[in-house]
C-alpha positions as CSV (number, residue, x, y, z in Angstrom):
1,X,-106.8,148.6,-6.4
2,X,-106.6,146.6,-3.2
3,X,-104.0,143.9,-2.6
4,X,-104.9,139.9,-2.5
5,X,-104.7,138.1,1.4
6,X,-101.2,136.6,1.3
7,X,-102.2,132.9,2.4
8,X,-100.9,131.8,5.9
9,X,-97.4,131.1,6.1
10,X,-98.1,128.0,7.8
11,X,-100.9,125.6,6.8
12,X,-103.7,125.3,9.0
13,X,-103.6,122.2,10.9
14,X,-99.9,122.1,11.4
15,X,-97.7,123.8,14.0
16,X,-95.5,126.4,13.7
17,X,-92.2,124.4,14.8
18,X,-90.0,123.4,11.9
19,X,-89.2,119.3,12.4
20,X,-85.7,120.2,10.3
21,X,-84.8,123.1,13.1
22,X,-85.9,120.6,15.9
23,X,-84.0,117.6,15.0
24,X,-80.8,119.6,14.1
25,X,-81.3,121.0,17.8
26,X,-81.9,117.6,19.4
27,X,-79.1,115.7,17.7
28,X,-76.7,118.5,18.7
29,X,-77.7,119.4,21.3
30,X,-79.7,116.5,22.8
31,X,-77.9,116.3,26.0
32,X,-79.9,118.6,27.1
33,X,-83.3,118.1,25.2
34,X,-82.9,121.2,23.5
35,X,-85.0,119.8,20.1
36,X,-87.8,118.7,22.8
37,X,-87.9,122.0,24.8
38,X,-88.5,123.4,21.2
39,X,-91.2,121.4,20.4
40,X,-93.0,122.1,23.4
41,X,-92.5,119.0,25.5
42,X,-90.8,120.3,28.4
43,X,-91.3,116.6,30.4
44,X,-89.1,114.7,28.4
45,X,-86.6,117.3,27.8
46,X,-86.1,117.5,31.7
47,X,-85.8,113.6,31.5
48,X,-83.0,113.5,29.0
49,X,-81.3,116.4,30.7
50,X,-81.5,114.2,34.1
51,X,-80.6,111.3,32.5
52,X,-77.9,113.0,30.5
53,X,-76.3,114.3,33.6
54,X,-76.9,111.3,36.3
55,X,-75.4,108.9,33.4
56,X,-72.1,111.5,32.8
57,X,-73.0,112.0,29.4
58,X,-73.7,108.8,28.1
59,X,-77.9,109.0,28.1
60,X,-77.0,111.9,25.1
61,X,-77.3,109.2,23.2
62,X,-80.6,108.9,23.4
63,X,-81.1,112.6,22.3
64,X,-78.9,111.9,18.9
65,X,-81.1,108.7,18.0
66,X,-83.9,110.7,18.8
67,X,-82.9,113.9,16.7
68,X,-82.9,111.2,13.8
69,X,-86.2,109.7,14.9
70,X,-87.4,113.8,14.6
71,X,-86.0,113.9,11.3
72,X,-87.2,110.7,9.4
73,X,-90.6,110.7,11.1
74,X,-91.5,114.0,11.9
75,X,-93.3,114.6,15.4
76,X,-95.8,116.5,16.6
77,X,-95.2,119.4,19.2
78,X,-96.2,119.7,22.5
79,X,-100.3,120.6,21.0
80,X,-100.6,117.9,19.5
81,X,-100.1,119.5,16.0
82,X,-97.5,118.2,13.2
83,X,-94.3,119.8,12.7
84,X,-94.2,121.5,9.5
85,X,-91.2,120.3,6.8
């Protein structure tokens, strides 16, 4: 008796980031564009890291809005694909 395939974990189409684990990372730790170096887009986590340290914390901000923006909307990652939910 042989064993059914066990169907992809992840549908095709979509990437294998999670938007739930990148938003969580962006909003806590968006200071450093952690959620964006997870997704794959390594420009504009070097932008908000920049921004983050030239502005003495204060441009984290705009990593927490965007963790939220990651959260309500989804993304896509640094392929071009859509983060799984």
């Amino acid at each position: 008796m042989t064993t059914p395939p066990l169907p992809p974990a992840v549908p095709p189409g979509y990437s294998d980031k999670s938007k739930v684990v990148a938003g969580v990372l962006q909003i806590l730790l968006g200071g450093v564009g952690a959620g964006r170096f997870y997704m794959g887009h390594t420009k504009i986590a070097v932008l908000q890291l920049v921004v983050s340290f030239c502005t003495l914390g204060i441009g984290a901000l705009w990593g927490l809005i965007d963790g939220i923006l990651i959260l309500v909307n989804g993304g896509v990652d640094g392929q071009g694909r859509p983060l799984r939910d």
